[in-house]
C-alpha positions as semicolon CSV with decimal commas, in nm:
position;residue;x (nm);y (nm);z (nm)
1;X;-1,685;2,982;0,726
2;X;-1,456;2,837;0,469
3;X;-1,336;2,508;0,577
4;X;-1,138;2,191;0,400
5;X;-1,250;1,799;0,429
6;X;-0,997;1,584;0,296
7;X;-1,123;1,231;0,354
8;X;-0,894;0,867;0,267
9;X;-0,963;0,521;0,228
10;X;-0,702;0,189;0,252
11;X;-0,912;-0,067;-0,010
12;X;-0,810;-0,373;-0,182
13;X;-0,869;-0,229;-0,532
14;X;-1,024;0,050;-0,713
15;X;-1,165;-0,009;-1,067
16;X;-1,233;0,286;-1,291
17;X;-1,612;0,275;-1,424
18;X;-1,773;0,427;-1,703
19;X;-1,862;0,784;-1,681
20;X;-1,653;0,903;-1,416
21;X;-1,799;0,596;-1,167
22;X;-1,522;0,476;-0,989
23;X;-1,580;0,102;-0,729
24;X;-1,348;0,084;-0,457
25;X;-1,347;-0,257;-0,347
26;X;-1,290;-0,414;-0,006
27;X;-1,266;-0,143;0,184
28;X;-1,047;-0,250;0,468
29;X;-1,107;-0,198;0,839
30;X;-0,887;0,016;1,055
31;X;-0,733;-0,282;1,222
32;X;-0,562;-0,480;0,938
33;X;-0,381;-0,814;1,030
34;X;-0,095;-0,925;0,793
35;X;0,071;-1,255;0,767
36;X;0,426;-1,144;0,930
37;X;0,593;-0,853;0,979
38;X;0,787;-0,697;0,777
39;X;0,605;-0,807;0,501
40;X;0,359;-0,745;0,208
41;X;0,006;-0,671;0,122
42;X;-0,006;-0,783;-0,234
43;X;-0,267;-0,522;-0,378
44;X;-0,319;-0,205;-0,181
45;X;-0,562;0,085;-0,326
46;X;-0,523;0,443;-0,195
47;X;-0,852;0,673;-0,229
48;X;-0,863;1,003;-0,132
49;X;-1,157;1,250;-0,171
50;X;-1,078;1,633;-0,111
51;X;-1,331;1,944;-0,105
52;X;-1,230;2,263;-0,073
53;X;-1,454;2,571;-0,003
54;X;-1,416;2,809;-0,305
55;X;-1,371;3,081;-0,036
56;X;-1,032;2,945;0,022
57;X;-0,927;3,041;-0,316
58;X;-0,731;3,394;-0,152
59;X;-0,492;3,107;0,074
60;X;-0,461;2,812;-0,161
61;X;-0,155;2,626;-0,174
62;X;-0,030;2,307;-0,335
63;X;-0,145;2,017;-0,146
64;X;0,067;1,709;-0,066
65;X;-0,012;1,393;0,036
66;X;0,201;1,172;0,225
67;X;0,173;0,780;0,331
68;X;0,350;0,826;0,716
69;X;0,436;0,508;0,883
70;X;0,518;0,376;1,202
71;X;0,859;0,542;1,262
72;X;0,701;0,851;1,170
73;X;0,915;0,857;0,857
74;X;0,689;1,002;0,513
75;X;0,685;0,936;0,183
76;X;0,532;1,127;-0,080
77;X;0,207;1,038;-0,258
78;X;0,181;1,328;-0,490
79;X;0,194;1,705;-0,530
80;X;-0,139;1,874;-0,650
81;X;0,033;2,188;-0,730
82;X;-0,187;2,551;-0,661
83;X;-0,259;2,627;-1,033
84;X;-0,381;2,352;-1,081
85;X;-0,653;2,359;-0,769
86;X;-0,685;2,680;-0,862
87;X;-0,774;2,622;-1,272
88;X;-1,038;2,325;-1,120
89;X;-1,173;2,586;-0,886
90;X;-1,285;2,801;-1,175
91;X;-1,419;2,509;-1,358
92;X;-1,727;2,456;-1,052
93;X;-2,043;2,509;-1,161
94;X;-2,285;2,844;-1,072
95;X;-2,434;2,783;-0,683
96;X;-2,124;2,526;-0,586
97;X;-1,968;2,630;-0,271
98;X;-1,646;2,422;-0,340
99;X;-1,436;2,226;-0,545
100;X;-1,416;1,840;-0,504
101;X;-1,084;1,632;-0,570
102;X;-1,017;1,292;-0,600
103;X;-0,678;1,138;-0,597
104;X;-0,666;0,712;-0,614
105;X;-0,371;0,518;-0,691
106;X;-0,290;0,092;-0,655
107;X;0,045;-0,017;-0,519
108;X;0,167;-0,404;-0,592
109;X;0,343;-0,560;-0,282
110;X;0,282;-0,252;-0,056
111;X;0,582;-0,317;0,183
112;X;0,453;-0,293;0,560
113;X;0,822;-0,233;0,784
114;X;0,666;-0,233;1,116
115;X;0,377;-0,287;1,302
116;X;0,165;-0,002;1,370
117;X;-0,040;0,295;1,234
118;X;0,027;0,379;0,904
119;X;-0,149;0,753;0,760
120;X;-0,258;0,934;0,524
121;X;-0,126;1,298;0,521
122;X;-0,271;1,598;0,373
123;X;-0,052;1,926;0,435
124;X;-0,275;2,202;0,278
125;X;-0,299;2,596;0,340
126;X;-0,040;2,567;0,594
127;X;-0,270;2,281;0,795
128;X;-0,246;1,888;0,795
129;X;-0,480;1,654;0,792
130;X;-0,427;1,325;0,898
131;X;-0,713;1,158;0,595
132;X;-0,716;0,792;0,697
133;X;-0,547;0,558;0,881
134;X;-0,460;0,152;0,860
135;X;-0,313;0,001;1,156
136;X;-0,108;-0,273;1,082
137;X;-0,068;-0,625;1,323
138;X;0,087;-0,978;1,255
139;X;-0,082;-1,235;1,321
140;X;0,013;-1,440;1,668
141;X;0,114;-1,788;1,570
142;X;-0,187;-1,950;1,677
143;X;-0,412;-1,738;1,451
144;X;-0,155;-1,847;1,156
145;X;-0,167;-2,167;1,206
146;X;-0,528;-2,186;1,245
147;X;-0,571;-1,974;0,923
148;X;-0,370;-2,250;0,744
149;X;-0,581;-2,569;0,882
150;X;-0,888;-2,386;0,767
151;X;-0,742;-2,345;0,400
C-alpha cells in the first residue's frame, strides 16, 4: 500500500554538517513557554523530513508546507513543485521503495501573535498532514519573576 510520512520538528538551530550530516539542536518540547505574549523567539529552526512511496508517482502533486497558527490563519513555508518530486523520484536507488525529502529553514525573531498551537502543514496528493506542532504559553508572572531572581 503506498502511503506518505511527512514528519516536522520546532528546534533552536540546525547546523549543516559535512557530507550531507545535518545537527538539529535543541529540539524543543511540545509545550514551549515564552517570555510574553505577543512576542519573540529569537532563533527558531524548522525541520521537516518527507518520504514518499515511489508508488505514488501516478498521483503526485506539488507539496506545500504551511506554518498555521492560533487563529487558524497560514502562511506559506515553501512550494516543492511536482517535477521536481518527480525528477528526485527517479534519482532513488535500485530496491528503494520511496523517495526521502528534507526541507529545514531558521527564522530570526519568529513572531508568536497568540497563545496557542502553532503547526506544521503538509497539503500533498490532495491530503494534509498536520507534521509537527509547538504550543505556545506565557509565562504567569510568578514564573517570570522567579526566572529573573535565578539569573
Amino acid at each position: 500500500m503506498a502511503h506518505v510520512s511527512i514528519t516536522a520538528f520546532f528546534c533552536e538551530d540546525i547546523r549543516q554538517e559535512k557530507q550531507q550530516i545535518v545537527s538539529l539542536i535543541g529540539v524543543l518540547p511540545e509545550n514551549v513557554n515564552v517570555p510574553k505574549i505577543p512576542g519573540a523567539l529569537p532563533k527558531l529552526g524548522l525541520y521537516v523530513r518527507a518520504n514518499i512511496d515511489l508508488d505514488l508517482r501516478p498521483d503526485v502533486t506539488d507539496l506545500t508546507l504551511n506554518l498555521r497558527f492560533p487563529n487558524k490563519s497560514e502562511h506559506l513555508l515553501n512550494t516543492l513543485k511536482k517535477e521536481w518530486i518527480l525528477s528526485e523520484m527517479d534519482k532513488v536507488q535500485s530496491g528503494g521503495t520511496y523517495v526521502g525529502i528534507v526541507i529545514s529553514a531558521v527564522a530570526m525573531n519568529f513572531n508568536i501573535p497568540e497563545e496557542g498551537l502553532i503547526q506544521i502543514v503538509a497539503r500533498f496528493a490532495g491530503k494534509e498532514y498536520v507534521c509537527g506542532q509547538m504550543n505556545a504559553k506565557a509565562l504567569a508572572p510568578s514564573e517570570e519573576i522567579a526566572k529573573d531572581t535565578v539569573n
